[in-house]
C-alpha positions as CSV (number, residue, x, y, z in Angstrom):
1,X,-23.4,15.6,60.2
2,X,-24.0,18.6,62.3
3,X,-24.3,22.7,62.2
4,X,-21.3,23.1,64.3
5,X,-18.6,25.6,63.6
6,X,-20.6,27.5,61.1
7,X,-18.4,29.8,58.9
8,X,-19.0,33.4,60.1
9,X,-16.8,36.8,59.2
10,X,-15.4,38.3,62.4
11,X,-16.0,41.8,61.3
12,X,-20.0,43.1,60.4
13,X,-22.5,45.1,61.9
14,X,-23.9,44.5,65.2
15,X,-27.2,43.3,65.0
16,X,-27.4,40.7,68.0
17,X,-30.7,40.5,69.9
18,X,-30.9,39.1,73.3
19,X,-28.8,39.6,76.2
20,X,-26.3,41.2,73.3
21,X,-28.7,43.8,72.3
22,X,-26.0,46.5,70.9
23,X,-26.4,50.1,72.0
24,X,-26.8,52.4,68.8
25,X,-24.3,55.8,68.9
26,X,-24.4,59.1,67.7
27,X,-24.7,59.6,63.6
28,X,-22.0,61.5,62.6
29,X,-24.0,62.6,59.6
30,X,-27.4,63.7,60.9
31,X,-26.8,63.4,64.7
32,X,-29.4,61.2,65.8
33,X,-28.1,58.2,68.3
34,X,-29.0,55.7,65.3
35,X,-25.5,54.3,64.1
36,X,-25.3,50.8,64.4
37,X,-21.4,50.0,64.2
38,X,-19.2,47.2,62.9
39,X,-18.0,44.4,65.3
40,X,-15.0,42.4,65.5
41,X,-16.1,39.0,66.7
42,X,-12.6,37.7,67.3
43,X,-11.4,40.3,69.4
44,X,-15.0,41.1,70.9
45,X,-14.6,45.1,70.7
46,X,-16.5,48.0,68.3
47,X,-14.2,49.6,65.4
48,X,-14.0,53.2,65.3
49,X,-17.0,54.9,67.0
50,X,-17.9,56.6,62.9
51,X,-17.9,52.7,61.5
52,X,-20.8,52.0,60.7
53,X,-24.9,52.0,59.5
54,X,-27.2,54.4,60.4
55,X,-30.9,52.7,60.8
56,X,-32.5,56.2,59.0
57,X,-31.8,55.0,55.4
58,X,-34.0,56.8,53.5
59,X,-33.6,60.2,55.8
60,X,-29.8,59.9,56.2
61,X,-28.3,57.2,54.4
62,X,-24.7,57.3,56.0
63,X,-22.8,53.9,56.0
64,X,-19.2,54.3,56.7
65,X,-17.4,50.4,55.9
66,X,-14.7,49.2,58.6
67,X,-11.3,51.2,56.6
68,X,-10.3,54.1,57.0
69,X,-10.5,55.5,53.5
70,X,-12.6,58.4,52.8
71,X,-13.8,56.7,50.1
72,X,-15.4,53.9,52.0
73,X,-18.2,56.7,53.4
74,X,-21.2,56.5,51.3
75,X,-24.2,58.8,51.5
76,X,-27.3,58.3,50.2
77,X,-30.0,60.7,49.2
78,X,-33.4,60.6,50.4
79,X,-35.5,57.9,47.5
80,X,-39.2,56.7,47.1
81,X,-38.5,52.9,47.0
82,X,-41.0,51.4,44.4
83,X,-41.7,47.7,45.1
84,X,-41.9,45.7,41.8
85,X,-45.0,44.9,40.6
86,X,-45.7,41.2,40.2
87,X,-48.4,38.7,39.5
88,X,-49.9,35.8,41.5
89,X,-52.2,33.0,40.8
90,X,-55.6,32.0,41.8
91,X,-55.4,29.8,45.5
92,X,-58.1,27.6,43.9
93,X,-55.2,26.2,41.5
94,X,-53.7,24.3,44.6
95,X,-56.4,22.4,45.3
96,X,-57.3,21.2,41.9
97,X,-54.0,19.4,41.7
98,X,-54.4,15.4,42.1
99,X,-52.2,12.8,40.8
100,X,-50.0,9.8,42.6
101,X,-46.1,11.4,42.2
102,X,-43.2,8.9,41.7
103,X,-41.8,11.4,44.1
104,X,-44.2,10.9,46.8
105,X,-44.2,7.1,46.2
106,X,-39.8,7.2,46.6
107,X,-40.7,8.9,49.7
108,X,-42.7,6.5,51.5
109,X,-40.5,3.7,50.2
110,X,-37.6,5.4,51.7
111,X,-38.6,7.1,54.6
112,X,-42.2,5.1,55.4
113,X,-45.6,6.9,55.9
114,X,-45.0,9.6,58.6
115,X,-42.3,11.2,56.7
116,X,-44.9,11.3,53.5
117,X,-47.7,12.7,55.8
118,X,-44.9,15.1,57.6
119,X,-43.7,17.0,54.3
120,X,-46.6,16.9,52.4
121,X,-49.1,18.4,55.5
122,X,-45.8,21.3,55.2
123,X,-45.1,22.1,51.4
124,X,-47.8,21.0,49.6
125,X,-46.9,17.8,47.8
126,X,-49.1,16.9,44.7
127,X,-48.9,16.3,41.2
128,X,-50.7,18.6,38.3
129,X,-53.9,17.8,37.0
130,X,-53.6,16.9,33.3
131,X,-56.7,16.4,31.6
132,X,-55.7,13.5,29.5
133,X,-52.0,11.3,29.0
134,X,-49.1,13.9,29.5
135,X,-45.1,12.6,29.9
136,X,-45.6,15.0,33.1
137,X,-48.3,13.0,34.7
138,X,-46.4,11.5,37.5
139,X,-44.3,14.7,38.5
140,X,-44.6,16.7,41.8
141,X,-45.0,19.8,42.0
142,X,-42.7,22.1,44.8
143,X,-45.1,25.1,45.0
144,X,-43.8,28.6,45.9
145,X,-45.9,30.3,48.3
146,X,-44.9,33.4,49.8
147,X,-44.9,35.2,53.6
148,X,-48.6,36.2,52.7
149,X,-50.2,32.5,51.7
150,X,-49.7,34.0,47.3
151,X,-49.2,31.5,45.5
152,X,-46.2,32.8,43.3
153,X,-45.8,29.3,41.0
154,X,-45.3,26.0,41.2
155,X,-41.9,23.9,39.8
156,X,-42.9,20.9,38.3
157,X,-40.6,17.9,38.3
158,X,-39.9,14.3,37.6
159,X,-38.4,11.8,39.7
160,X,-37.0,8.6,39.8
161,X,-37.7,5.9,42.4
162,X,-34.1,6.3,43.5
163,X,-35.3,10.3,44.1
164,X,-33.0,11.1,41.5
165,X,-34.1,13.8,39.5
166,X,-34.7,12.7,35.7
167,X,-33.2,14.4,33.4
168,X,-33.8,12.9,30.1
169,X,-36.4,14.5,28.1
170,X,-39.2,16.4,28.9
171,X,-39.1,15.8,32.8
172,X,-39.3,20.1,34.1
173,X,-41.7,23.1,33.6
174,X,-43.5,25.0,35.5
175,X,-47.1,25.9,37.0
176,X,-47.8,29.6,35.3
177,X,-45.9,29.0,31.8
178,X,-47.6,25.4,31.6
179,X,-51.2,27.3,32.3
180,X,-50.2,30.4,29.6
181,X,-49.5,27.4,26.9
182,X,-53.0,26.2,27.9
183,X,-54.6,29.3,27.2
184,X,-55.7,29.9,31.3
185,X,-53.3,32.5,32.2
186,X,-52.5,35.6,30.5
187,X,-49.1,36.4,28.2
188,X,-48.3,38.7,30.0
189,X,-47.9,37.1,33.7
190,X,-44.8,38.8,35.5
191,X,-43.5,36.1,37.6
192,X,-41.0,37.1,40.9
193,X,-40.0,33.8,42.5
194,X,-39.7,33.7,46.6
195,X,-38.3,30.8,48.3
196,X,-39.8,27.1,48.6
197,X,-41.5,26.4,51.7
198,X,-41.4,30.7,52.2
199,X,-45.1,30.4,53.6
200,X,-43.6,28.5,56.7
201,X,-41.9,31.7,58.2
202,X,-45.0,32.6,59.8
203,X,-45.1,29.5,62.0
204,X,-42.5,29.4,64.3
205,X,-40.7,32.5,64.7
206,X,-38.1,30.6,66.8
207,X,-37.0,28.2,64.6
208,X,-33.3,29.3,62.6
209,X,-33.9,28.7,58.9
210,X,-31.5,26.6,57.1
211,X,-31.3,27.4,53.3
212,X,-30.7,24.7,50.5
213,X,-30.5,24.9,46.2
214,X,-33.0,22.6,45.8
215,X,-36.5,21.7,46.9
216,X,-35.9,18.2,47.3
217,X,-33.0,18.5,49.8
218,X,-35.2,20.9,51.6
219,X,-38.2,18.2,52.2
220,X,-34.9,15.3,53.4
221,X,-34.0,18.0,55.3
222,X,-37.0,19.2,57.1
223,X,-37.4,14.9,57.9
224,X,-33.7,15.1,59.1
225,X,-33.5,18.5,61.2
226,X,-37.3,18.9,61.6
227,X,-36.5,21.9,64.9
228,X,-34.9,24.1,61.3
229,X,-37.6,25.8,58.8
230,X,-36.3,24.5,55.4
231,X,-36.3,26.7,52.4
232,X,-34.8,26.5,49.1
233,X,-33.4,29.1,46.6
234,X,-34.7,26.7,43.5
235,X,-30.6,27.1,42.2
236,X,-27.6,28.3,42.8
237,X,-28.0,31.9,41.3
238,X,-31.8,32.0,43.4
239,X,-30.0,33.2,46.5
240,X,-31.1,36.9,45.5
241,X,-32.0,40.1,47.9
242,X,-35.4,40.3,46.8
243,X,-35.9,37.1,48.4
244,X,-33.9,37.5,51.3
245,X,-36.4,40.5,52.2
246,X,-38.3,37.3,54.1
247,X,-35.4,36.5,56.5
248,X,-35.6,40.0,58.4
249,X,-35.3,39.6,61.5
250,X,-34.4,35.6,61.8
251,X,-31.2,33.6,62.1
252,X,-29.7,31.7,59.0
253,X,-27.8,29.0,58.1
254,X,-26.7,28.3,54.2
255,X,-26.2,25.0,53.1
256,X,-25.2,24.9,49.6
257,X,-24.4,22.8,47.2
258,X,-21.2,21.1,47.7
259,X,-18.7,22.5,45.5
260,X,-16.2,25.5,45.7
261,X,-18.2,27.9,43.2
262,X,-21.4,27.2,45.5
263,X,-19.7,28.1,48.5
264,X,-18.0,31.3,47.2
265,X,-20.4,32.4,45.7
266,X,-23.1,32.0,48.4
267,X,-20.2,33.5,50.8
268,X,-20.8,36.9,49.1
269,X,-24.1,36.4,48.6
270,X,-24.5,36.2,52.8
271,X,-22.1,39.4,53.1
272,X,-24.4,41.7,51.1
273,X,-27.8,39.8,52.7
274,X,-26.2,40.8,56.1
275,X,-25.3,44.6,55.3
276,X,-28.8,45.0,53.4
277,X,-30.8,43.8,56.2
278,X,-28.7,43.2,58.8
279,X,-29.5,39.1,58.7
280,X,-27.9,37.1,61.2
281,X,-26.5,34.8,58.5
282,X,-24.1,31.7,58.6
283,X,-22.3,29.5,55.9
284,X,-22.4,26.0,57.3
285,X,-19.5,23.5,57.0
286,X,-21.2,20.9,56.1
287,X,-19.6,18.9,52.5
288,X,-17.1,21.4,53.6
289,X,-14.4,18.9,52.5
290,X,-16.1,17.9,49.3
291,X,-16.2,19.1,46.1
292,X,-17.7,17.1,43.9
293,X,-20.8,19.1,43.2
294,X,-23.2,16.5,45.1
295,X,-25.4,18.4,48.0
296,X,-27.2,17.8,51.5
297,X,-29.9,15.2,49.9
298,X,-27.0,13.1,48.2
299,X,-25.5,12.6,52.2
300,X,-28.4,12.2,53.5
301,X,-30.0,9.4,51.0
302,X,-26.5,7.3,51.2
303,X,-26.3,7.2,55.4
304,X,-28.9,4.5,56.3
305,X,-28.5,5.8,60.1
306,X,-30.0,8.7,59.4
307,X,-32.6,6.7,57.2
308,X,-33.1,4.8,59.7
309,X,-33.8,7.7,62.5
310,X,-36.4,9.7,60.0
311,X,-38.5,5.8,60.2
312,X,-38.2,5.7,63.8
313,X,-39.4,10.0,64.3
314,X,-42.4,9.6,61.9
315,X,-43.0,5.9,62.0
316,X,-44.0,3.7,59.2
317,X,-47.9,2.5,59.7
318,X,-49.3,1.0,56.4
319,X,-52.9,1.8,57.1
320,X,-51.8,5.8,56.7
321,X,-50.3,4.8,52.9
322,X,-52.7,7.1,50.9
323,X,-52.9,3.7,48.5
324,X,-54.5,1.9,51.7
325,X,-56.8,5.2,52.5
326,X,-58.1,5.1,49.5
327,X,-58.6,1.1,49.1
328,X,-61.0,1.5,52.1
329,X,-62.8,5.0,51.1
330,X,-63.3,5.0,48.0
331,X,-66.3,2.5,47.1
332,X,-67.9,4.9,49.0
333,X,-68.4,7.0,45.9
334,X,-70.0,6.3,43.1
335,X,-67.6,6.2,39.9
336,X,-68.1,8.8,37.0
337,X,-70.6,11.0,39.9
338,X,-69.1,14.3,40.7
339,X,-68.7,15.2,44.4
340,X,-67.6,18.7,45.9
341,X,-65.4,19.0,48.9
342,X,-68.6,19.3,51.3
343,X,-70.1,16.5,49.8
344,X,-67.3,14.0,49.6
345,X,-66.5,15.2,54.0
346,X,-70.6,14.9,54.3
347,X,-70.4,11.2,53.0
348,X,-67.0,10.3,55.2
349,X,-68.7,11.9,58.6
350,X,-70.9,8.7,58.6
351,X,-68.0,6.7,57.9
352,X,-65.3,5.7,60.8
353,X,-62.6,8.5,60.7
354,X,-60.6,10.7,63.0
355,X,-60.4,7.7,65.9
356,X,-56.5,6.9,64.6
357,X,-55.0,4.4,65.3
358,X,-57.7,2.3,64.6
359,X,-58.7,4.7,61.6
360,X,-57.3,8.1,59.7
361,X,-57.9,10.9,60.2
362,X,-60.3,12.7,57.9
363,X,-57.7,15.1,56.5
364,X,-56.1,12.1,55.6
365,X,-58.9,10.4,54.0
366,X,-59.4,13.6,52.4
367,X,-56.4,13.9,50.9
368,X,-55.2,10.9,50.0
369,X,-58.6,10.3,48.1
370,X,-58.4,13.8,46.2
371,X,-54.8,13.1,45.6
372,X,-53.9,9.7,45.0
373,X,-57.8,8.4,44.0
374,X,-59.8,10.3,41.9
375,X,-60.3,10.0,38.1
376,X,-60.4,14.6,37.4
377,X,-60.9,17.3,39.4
378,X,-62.8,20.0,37.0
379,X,-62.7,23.9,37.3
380,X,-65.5,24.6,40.0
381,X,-63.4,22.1,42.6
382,X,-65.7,19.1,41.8
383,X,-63.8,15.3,42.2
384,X,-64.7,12.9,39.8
385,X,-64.2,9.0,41.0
């Protein structure tokens, strides 16, 4: 499977970077050299010299579409954009989460201990913290965290060993409605979703973003295309402009899911990205000749080569399963004491860590103890063994 051949349209605006940089012409509507103009890609020459977008939007607003109907030429008056008001929740929230996922255990069966470490050190992996027996205990949670490090929600879902997605039941919910039912979030929280792993566009500015449905194929695809920054919409229908504000000024790829509805309708969606913010935006071919309504993860999870290949990147060492870490750290607490983060890194600093491979790291040992050892973490951050 590669990202050749991408699906493009051979007409759109010019908005290349590089050695292509475009030169902008005369507005014929306010007379500033601003226009940016359509493109035809297949024959490699500008449409008519009034075809286009002028970059003064709010001052000008012309955008004349490639026909030549007077109709197509739309002018916009000068607005106030108002940016929607939305709510966030408290940082704190993401590390009080503990809690050993079936999903995170499929994981490191699959794909061994460096794949585990690799995704979870990128989105966050963890389970959330239910005070007492819940049929959610063993779900992960994908948390959305936006450009800024805000914390937006968090989907919470259960898994299978096969990673298969169960279904049956109460098996999905998610971080802010679960905390209003508990009383520790007001009514009247106004959620706006941004993509999953949205807090990785600050990294790597370099990187072209490949964009899935679902959170889970993003993680098998970070482990399978690791030089890509992996998001996902969290649906078909989550492929929205709000969200697609983030991917200013970077190159995409769309991968969805494999069926003929996906694709068209992520098709448009990509036109009216591009025009909006003048993306550079792709549809992939990959699944291209299925239809079946399986995705990225489902090829991925049946080719034992490329199984095989996410072993060998990220390697397999035993003494990094967070079951081991904590088999080997954790008589060094007391049980039923509780311990704050300083304290618990204050006991492990007289304890062999950090010299890998002989012994983890203490991020890992931190971790894996908070995570996949502890009894409770209560309100004020404290870890109860």
């Amino acid at each position: 499977m590669t990202f050749s051949n991408q699906k493009t349209w051979s007409i759109r605006l010019d908005t290349r970077r590089g050695d292509h940089t475009p030169k902008k012409v005369i507005c014929p509507n306010c007379g500033k050299k601003k226009l940016v103009r359509y493109f035809n890609f297949e024959t490699n020459e500008y449409l008519q010299n009034d075809e286009g977008r002028c970059d003064r939007q709010e001052k000008c607003g012309y955008h004349k579409k490639p026909t030549y109907s007077k109709n197509d030429v739309i002018f916009r008056p000068k607005k106030i954009t108002v940016k929607e008001e939305f709510d966030i929740l408290e940082k704190r929230l993401l590390y009080q989460q503990k809690g050993e996922s079936q999903f995170s255990n499929s994981i490191i069966n699959k794909f061994g201990t460096g794949a585990y470490w690799h995704v979870n050190t990128l989105y966050n992996l963890s389970a959330y913290n239910f005070k007492s027996n819940h049929s959610l205990d063993d779900a992960v949670m994908f948390w959305q965290i936006d450009k800024q490090n805000r914390i937006r929600t968090a989907k919470i879902m259960k898994y299978d060993q096969q990673l298969k997605r169960v279904k049956s039941g109460y098996s999905t919910d998610w971080l802010h409605s679960i905390l209003m039912k508990e009383g520790k979030l007001n009514s009247n929280f106004h959620l706006k979703q941004c993509f999953f792993g949205e807090h990785l566009l600050n990294q790597d500015l370099n990187k072209t973003i490949a964009i899935v449905e679902s959170a889970k194929t993003t993680l098998l695809g970070e482990l399978w295309k690791p030089q890509y920054t992996w998001l996902s919409t969290e649906g078909l229908n989550g492929l929205t402009l709000d969200k697609a504000e983030a991917l200013i000024g970077r190159k995409v790829i769309l991968i969805p899911d494999f069926s003929e509805q996906s694709r068209e309708l992520w098709k448009e969606k990509a036109k009216d990205i591009q025009l909006k913010y003048q993306v550079d935006i792709q549809l992939s071919n990959i699944g291209e000749s299925l239809n079946d309504g399986s995705d990225l993860a489902d090829l991925i999870l049946s080719d034992k080569e490329i199984i095989n290949s996410i072993k060998q990147r990220f390697g397999n060492d035993l003494m990094l399963h967070p079951k081991n870490i904590v088999g080997l750290y954790k008589p060094l607490f007391k049980s039923g004491y509780s311990y704050s983060f300083m304290d618990m890194q204050d006991i492990l600093s007289g304890c062999n860590t950090g010299v890998y491979p002989v012994y983890p790291c203490m991020d890992k040992v931190m971790v894996s103890l908070i995570e996949w050892g502890c009894k409770e973490i209560i309100n004020d951050n404290k870890i109860i063994f």
